[in-house]
N, C-alpha and C positions, 0 to 999 in steps of 0.2 A: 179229745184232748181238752183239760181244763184248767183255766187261765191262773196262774200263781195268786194264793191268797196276800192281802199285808201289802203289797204293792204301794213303791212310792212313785208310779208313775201315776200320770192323769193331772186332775186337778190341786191333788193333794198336796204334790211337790211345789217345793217352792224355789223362785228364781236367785242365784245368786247373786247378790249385792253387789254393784260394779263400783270401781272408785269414781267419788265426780271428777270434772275436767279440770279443775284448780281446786286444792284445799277448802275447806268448809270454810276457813278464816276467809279466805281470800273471795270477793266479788267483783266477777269484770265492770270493767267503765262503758257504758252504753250510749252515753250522750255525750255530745261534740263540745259543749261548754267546758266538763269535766276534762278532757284531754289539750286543750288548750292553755287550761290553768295548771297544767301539769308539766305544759311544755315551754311557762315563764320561769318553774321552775333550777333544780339543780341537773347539769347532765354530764355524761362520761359516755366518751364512743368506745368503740373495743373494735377489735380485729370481724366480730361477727354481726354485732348491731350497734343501736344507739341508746342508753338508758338513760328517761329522764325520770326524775324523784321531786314528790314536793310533801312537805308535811302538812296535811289539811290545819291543823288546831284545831279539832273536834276533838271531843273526850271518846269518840268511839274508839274500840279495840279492833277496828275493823283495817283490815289490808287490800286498796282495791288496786286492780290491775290492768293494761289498753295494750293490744297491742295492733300494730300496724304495718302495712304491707303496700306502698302507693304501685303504681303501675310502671316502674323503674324498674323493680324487679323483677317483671315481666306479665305472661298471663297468667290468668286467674288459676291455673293450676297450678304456677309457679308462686304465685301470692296465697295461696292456700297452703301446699306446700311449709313454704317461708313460717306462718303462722302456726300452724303445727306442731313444727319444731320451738319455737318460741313458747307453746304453753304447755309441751315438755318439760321446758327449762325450767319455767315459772314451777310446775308443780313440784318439783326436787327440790331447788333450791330455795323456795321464797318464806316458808315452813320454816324453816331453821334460820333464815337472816335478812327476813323483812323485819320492818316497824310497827307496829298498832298505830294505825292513824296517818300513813302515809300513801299515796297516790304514785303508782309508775305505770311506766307506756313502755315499752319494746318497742324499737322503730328496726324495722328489719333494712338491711343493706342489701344491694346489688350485688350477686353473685355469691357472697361470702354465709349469707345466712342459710344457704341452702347447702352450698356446696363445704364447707368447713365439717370438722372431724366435732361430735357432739361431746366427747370430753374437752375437748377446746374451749367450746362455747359453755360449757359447766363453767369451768374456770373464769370465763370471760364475764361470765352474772355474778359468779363471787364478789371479781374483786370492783367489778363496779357497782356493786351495793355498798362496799367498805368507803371506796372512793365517794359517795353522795350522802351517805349520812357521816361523814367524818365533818367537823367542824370548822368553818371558815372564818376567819378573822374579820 
């Protein structure tokens, strides 16, 4: 028996492209300074988490994003979990109705960020994005 010519297996094939884990636009917050100034910020709670928003005043076009999960919510499977679903959210939604230049954190809630219906929690990042960049007196 002898082996098929042309063969796109081996080395030749190449891997498919996976999407990343938030938008190109978008870069998570890494450092603890960043999330604190984020969290002097504007914020809006919802039925699933807590969104807080701040505008840096940088001229970057850049969307950066935190999210969190303390030990309220439970163990670390359930804080994983919780997080998970929160950078679900982020990647649908943030594309189409973040800011360039603006800083948010997702603070996950006890019970409800896990256990709530995920077009719920769609709805619940809409309108608290509407809710923190609208304009305050």
């Amino acid at each position: 028996m002898t082996p098929p010519k042309g063969s796109d297996v081996g080395t030749t094939a190449e891997a498919p492209e996976t999407p990343p884990a938030v938008c190109v636009c978008v870069e998570t917050m890494k450092n603890r300074p960043d999330y604190l100034r984020t969290a002097q910020g504007r914020r809006q709670g919802t039925g699933s988490f807590l969104l807080q928003g701040r505008a840096r005043g940088d001229e970057q076009a850049l969307v950066r994003i935190g999210f969190t999960a303390s030990k309220k919510i439970g163990n670390a499977v359930a804080r994983n979990r919780a997080k998970r679903r929160m950078r679900a959210l982020a990647r649908e939604v943030l594309p189409e109705l973040a800011r360039p230049g603006w800083d948010y954190v997702l603070v996950a809630k006890p019970e409800a960020t896990i256990a709530r219906d995920y077009k719920d929690m769609l709805a619940d990042l809409a309108t608290a994005l509407a809710s923190v960049h609208k304009a305050r007196p």
